[in-house]
Rosetta silent file (secondary structure, phi, psi, omega in degrees, C-alpha in Angstrom):
SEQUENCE: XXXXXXXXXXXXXXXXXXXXXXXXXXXXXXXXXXXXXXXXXXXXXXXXXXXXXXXXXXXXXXXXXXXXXXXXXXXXXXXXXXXXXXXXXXXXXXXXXXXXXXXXXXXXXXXXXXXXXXXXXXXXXXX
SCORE:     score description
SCORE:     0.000 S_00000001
   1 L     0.000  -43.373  168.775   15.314   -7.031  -57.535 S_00000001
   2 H   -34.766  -59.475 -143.758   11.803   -8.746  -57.587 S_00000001
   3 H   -88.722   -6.111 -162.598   12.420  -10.072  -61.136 S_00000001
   4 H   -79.914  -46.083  149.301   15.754  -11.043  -60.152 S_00000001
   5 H   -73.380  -46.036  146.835   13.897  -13.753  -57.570 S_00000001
   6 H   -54.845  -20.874  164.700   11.752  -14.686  -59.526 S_00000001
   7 H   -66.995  -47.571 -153.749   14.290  -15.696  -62.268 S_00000001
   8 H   -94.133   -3.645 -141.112   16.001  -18.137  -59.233 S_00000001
   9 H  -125.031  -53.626 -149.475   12.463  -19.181  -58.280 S_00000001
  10 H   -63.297  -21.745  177.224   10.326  -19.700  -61.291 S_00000001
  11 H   -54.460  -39.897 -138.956   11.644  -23.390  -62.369 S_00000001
  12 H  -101.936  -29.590 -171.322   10.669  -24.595  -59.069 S_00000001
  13 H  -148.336  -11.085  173.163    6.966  -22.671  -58.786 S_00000001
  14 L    70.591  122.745 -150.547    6.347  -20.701  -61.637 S_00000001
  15 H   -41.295  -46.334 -168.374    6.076  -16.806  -62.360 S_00000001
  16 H   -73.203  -29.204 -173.815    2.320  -16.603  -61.519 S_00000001
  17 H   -67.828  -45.293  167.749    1.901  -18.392  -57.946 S_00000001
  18 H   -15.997  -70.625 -175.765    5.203  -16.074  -57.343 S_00000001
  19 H   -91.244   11.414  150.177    3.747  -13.145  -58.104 S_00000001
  20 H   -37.411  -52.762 -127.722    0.529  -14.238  -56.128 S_00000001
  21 H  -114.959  -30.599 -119.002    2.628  -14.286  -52.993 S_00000001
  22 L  -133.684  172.185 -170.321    5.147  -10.909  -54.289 S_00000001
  23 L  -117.684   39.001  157.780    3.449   -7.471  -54.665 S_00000001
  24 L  -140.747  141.472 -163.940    4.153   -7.542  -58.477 S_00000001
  25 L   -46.296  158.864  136.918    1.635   -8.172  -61.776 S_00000001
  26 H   -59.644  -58.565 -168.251    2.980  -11.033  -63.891 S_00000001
  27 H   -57.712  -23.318  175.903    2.428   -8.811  -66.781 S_00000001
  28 H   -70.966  -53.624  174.899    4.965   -6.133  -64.520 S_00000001
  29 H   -48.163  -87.042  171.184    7.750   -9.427  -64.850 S_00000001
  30 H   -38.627  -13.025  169.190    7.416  -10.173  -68.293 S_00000001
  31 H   -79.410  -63.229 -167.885    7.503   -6.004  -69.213 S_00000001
  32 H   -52.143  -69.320  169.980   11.000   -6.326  -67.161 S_00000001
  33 H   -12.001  -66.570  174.459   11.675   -9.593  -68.932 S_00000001
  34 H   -75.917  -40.248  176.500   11.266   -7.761  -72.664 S_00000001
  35 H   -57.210  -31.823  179.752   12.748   -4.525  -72.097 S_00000001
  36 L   -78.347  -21.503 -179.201   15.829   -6.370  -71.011 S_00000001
  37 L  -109.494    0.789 -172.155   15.920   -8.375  -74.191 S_00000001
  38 L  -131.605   67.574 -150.362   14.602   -5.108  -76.749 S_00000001
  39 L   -75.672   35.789  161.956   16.385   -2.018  -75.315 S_00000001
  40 L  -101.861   -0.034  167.865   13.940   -0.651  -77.698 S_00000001
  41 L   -81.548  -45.124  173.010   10.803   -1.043  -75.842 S_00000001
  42 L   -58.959  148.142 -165.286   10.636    0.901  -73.128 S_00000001
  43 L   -85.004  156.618 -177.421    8.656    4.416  -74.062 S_00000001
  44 H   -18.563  -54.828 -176.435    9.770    7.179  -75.153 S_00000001
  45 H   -45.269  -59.974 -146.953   10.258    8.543  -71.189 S_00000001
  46 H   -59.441  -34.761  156.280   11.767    5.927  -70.213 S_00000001
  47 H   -52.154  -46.319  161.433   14.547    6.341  -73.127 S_00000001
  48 H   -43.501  -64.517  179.091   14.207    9.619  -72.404 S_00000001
  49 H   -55.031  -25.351 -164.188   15.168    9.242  -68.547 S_00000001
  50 H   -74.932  -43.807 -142.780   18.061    6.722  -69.630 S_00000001
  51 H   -99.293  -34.967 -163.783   20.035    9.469  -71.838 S_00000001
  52 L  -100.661   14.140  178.537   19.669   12.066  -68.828 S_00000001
  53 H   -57.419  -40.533  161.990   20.675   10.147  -66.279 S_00000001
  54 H   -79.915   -6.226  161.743   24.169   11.316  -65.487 S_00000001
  55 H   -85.990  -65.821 -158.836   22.615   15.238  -65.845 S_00000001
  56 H   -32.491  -56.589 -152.031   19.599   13.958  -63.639 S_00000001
  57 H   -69.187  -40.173 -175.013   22.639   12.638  -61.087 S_00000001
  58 H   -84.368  -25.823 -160.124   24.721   15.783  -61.149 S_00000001
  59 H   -67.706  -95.771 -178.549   21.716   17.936  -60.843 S_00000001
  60 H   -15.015  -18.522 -153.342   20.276   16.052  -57.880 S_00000001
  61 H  -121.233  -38.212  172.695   24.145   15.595  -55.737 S_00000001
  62 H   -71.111   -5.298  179.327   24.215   19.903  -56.728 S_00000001
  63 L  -123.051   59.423  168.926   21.233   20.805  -55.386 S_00000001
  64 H    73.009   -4.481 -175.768   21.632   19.253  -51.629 S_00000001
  65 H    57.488   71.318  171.416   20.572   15.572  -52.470 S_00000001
  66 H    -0.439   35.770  155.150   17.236   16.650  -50.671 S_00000001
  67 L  -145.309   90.489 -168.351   19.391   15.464  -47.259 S_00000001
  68 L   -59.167  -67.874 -162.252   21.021   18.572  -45.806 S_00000001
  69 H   -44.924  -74.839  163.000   21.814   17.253  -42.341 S_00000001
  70 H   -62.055   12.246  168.654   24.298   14.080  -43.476 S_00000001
  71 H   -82.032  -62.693 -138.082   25.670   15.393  -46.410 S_00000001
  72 H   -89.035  -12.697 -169.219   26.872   18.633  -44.912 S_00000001
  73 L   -69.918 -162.457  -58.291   28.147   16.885  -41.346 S_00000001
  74 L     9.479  118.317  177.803   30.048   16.703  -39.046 S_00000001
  75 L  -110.989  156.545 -170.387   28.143   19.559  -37.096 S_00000001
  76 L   -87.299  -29.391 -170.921   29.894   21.422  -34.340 S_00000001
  77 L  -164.354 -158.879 -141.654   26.681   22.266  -32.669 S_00000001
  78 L  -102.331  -68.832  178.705   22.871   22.864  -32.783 S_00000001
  79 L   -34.855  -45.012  156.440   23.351   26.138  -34.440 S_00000001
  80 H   -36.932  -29.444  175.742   25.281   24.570  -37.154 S_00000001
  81 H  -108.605   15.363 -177.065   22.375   22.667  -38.355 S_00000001
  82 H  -107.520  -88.163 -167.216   19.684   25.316  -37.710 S_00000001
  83 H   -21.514  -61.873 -176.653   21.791   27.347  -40.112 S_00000001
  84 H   -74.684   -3.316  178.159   21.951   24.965  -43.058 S_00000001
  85 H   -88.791  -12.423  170.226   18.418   23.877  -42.480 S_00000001
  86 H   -66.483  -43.389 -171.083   17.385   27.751  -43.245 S_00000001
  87 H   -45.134  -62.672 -168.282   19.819   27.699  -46.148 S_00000001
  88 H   -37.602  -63.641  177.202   17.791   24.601  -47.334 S_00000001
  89 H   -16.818  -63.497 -172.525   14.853   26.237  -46.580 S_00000001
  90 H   -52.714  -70.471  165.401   15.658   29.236  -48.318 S_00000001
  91 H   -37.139  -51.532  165.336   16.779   27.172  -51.283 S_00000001
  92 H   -48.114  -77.452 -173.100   13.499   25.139  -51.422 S_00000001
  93 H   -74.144  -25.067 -173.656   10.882   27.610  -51.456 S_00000001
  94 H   -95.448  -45.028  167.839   12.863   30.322  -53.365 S_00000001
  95 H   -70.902  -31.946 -177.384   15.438   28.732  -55.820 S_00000001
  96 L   -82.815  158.146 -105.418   14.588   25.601  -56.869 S_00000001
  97 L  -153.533   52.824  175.631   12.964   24.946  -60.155 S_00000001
  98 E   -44.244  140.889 -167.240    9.447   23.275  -59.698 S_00000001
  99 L   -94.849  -44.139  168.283    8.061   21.483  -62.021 S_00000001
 100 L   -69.579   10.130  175.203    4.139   22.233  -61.935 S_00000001
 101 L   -90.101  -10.546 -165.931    4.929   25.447  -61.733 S_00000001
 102 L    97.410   18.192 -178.192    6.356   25.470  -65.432 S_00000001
 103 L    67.349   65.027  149.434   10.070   24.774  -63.711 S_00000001
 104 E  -107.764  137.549  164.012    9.605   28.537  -61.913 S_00000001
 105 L   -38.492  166.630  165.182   11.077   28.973  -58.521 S_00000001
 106 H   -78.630  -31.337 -142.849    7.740   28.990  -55.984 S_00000001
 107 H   -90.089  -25.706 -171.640    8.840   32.740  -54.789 S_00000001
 108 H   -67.616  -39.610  171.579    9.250   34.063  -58.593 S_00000001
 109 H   -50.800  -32.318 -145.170    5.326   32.318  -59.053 S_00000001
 110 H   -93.713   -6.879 -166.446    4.222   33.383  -56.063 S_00000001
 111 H   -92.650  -25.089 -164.374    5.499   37.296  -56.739 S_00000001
 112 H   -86.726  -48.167 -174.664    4.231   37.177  -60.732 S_00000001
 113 H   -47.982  -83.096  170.329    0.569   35.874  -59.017 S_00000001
 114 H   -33.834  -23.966  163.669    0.151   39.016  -56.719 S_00000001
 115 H   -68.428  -40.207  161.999    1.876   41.121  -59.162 S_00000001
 116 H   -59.107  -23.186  178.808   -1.337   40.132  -61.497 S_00000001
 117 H   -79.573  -78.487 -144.056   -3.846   40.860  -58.384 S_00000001
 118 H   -80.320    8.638  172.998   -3.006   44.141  -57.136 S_00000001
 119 H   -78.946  -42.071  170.600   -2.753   45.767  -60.970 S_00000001
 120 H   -67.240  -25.359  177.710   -6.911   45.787  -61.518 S_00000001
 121 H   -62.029  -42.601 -152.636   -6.865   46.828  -57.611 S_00000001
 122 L   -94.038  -11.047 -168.001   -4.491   49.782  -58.108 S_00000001
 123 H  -113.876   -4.874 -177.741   -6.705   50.706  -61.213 S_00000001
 124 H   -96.066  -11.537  173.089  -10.135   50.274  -59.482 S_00000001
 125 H   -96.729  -40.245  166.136   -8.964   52.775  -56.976 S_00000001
 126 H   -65.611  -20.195 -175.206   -7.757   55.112  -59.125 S_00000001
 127 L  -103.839    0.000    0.000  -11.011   55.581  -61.213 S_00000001
């Protein structure tokens, strides 16, 4: 949207005072600028991200659009939305597929860490 003002702008004032006054690099314009004319420039992610985009899309609208409360509405009453915000809950910490985690749920990490603690525990007591 930026470079998109700056395109109607720049005859008149020129990309750098622009982007003086706008809270983007020149060198950020002129990136937009080439990518738009080479759709081989943008890296590797970004090609990446381009191809998965409709998986990214379905993924994202199947897993609650991280906004329970308007998706799921009308609600009849207070309870109604305490219920789906535990589902969410529930869903969040147990189900979902984190990414610094290696894409492991948090609960499945959080059970194989303690499952790694208490085996030298259980063997320091027996001996």
């Amino acid at each position: 949207m930026m470079v998109a003002f700056v395109d109607a702008h720049r005859g008149a004032y020129g990309v750098e005072p622009i982007c003086a006054v706008l809270p983007i690099a020149p060198s950020v314009y002129y990136e937009h600028k080439a990518r738009a004319r080479n759709p081989e420039r943008p890296p590797p992610r970004a090609r990446r991200d381009l191809s998965l985009a409709e998986h990214i899309g379905r993924v994202w609208r199947e897993h609650r659009e991280t906004e329970e409360i308007y998706r799921r509405g009308p609600w009849k009453g207070l309870e109604d939305v305490e219920f789906a915000t535990l589902e969410w809950v529930a869903w969040y910490n147990g189900r979902r597929l984190f990414e610094p985690l290696g894409y492991v749920p948090p609960a499945e990490f959080e059970q194989a860490y303690h499952d790694r603690q208490a085996a030298p525990a259980a063997m320091a007591v027996l001996t």
